[in-house]
N, C-alpha and C positions, 0 to 999 in steps of 0.2 A: 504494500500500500504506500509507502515512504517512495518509493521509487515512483510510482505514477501520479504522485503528489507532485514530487520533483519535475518529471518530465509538463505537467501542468503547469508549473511555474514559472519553468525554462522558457513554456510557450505563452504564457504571460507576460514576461520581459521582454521575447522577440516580437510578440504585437504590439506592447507600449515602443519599441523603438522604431518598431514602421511606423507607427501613426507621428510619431517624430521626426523620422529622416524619409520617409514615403521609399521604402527599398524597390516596390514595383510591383504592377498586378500579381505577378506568378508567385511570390512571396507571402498575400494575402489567400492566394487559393490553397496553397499548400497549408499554411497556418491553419486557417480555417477548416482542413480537412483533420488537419493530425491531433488538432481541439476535440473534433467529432469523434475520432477513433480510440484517441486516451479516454473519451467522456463515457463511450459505448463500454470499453474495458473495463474503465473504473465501477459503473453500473453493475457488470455481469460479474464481477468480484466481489461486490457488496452483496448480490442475491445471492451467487453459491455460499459466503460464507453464512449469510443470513439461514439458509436453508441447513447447512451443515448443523450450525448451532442446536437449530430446531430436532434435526436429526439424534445430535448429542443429549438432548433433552430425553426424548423418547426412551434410549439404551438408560442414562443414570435411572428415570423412572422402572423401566422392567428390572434392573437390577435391583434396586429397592424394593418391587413387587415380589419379586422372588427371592427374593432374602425373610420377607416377611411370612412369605408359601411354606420355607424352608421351616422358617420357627415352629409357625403352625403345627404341619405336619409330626414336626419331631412331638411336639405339647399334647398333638394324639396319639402317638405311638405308647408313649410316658403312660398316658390315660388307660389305656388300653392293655397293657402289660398286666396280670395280676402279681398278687405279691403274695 
């Protein structure tokens, strides 16, 4: 993420110096495209890791669900045992 922060930056400072020194149409097209391309990445980085998280959510949960199954189960077996 720190790097496509960077490379957004990088492209921040190269459009504030066009709109300064006017470097020439093909300069503004390509900016404008690699703006679009970092923006689209940056996006589909935030949803996979958004969706991962959500993923990791799920696993912590059934681990806890079944740790609790576990307990259970043994608290019946205990129960069940005569003495």
């Amino acid at each position: 993420m720190l790097v496509w922060c960077g490379v957004l930056f990088f492209l921040g400072i190269a459009a504030f110096t066009d709109s300064l020194f006017t470097f020439g149409e093909i300069f503004r097209r390509v900016n404008s495209v690699l703006f679009m391309l970092v923006s689209l990445g940056l996006l589909i980085r935030v949803s996979t890791k958004k969706r991962m998280r959500v993923i990791e959510g799920y696993v912590e949960r059934i681990a806890v669900l079944e740790k609790r199954l576990e307990e259970l189960t043994r608290k019946e077996r205990k129960a069940e045992v005569p003495h």
